[in-house]
C-alpha positions in Angstrom: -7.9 -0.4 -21.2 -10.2 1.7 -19.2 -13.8 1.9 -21.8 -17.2 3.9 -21.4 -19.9 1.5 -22.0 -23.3 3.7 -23.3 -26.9 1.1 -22.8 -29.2 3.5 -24.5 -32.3 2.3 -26.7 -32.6 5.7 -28.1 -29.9 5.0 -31.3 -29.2 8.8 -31.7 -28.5 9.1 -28.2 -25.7 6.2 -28.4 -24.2 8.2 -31.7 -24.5 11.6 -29.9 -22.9 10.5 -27.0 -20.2 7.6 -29.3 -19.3 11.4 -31.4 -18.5 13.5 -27.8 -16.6 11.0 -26.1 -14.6 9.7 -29.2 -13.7 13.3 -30.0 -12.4 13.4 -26.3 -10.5 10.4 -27.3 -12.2 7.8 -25.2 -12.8 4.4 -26.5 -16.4 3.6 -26.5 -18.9 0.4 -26.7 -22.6 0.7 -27.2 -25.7 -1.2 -26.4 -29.4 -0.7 -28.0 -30.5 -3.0 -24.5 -29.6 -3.8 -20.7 -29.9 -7.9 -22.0 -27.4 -7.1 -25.0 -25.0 -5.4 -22.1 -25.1 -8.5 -19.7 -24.6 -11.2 -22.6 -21.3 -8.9 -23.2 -20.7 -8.4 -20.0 -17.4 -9.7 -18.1 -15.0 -9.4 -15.1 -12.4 -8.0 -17.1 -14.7 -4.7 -17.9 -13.0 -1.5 -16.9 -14.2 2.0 -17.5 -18.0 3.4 -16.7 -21.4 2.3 -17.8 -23.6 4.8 -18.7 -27.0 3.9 -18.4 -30.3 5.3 -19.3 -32.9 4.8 -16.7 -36.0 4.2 -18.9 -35.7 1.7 -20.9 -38.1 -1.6 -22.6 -38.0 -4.7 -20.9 -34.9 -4.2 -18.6 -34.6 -0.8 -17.4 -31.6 0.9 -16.6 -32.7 0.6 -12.9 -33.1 -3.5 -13.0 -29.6 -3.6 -15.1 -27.9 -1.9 -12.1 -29.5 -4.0 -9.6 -28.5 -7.1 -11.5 -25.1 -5.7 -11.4 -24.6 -5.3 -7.8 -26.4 -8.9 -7.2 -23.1 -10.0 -9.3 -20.5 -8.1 -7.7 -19.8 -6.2 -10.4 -18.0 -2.9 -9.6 -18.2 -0.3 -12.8 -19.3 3.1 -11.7 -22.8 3.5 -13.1 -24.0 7.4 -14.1 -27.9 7.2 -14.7 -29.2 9.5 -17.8 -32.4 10.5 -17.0 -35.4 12.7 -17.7 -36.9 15.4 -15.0 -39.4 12.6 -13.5 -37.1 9.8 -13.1 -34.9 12.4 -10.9 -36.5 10.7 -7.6 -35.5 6.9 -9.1 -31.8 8.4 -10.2 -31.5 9.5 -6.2 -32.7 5.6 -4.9 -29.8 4.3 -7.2 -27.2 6.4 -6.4 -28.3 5.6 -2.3 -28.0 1.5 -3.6 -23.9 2.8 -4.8 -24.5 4.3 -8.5 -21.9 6.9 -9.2 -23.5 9.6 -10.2 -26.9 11.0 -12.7 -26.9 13.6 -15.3 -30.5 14.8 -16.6 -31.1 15.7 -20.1 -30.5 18.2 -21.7 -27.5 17.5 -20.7 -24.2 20.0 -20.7 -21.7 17.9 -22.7 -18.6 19.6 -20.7 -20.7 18.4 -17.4 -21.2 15.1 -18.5 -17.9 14.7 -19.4 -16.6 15.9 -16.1 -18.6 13.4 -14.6 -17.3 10.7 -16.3 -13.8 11.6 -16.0 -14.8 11.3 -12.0 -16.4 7.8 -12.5 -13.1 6.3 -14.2 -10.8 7.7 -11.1 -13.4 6.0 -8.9 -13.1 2.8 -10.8 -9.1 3.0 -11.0 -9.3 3.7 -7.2 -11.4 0.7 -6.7 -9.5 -1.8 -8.6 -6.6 -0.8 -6.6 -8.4 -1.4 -3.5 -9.1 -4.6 -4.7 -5.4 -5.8 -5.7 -4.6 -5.1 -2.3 -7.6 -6.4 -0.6 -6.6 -10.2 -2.7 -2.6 -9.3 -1.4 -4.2 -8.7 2.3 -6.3 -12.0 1.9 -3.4 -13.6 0.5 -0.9 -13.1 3.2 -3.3 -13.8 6.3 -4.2 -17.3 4.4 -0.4 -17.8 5.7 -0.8 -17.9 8.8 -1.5 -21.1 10.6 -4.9 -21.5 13.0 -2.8 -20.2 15.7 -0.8 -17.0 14.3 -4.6 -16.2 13.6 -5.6 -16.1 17.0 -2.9 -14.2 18.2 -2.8 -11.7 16.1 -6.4 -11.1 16.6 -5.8 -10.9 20.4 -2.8 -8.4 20.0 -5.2 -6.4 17.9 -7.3 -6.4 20.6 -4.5 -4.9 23.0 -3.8 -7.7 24.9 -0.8 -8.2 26.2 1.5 -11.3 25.6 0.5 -12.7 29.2 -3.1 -12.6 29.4 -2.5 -14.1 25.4 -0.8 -17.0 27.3 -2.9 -17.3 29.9 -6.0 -17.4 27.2 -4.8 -19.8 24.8 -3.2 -21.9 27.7 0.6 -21.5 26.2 3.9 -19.9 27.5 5.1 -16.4 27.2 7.8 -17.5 24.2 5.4 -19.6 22.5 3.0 -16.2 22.2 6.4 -14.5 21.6 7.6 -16.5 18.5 4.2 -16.6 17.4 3.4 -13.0 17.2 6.6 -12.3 15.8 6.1 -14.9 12.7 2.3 -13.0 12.5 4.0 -9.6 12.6 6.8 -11.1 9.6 3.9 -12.7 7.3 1.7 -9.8 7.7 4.5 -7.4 6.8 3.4 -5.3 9.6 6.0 -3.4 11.6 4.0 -1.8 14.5 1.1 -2.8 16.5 -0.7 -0.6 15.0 0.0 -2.3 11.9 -1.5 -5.1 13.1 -4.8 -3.4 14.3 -5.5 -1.7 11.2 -5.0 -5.4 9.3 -7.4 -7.4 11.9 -9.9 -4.0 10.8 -9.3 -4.5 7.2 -9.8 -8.1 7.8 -13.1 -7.6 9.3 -14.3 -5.2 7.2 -13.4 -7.7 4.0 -15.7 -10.6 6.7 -12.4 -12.7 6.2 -12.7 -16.1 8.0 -10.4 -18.9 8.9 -10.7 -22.1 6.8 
């Protein structure tokens, strides 16, 4: 179940913001500290963070980098004050979602937030198919690899032969047992998959 995660050292704050986002019937979690939200912290967390900027000992700004040193992927809003405007804009350029600057509009905030979980729904669906993508290519044997990397290339089944030193139906059966475990139908399938591939830096065993 999707949450929003408040990291605030300002108590009010948390209870201001707990009372708005309860009343909008959004399950809440708070945190007086950044080190209170990483010992709580697992992979299983959906939802948003939102994260004050200034805060003692860990700030807002070291949380978030220690985030995206782990791989964690919640969308991050920044609440921050007029001079930490400038810091807000370096995050959100290192992949924070969004900032909000007190005072805050509470109909603004809570259109940003509403944003932030679509953006984290949209990611974890990237990611189930990313691990079905990763899951399906580890099928294919050393060869089927190669070939399908050369047809996504655009080379055609001879000059495959004549490059991997094997007959015409031998690049034939094997590009049609790449095309079948890859559940790709067209060509263009397949380039788009070698992309995706590339993009996820997916290597061979």
């Amino acid at each position: 179940m999707p949450k929003i995660y408040i990291v605030d050292d300002e108590e009010a704050m948390r209870d201001s913001l707990t009372w708005l986002l309860e009343g909008e019937s959004y399950e809440t979690e708070n945190f007086a500290s950044a080190e209170d939200f990483l010992s709580a912290l697992n992979e299983d967390m959906a939802g948003c963070l939102i994260l004050d900027v200034r805060m003692p000992e860990m700030s807002g700004l070291e949380l978030h980098e220690r985030l995206l040193a782990m791989g964690n992927h919640l969308p991050v809003i920044f609440i921050t004050g007029h001079g930490d405007v400038p810091m807000a804009v370096s995050a959100l350029q290192r992949g924070a979602c969004d900032f909000i600057q007190k005072p805050f509009n509470d109909q603004d905030l809570l259109a940003r937030i509403k944003r932030a979980l679509t953006l984290d729904c949209q990611r974890a669906a990237q990611r189930e198919r990313d691990g079905a993508l990763l899951q399906r290519v580890k099928q294919l044997s050393a060869r089927e690899f190669e070939v399908m990397q050369l047809v996504a290339e655009g080379k055609l089944n001879k000059q495959i032969a004549d490059e991997l030193d094997i007959s015409m139906k031998t690049v034939e059966a094997h590009r049609a047992r790449t095309m079948e475990k890859m559940s790709a139908r067209t060509i263009a399938d397949l380039v788009k998959i070698n992309l995706m591939l590339e993009k996820l830096g997916y290597k061979p065993e």
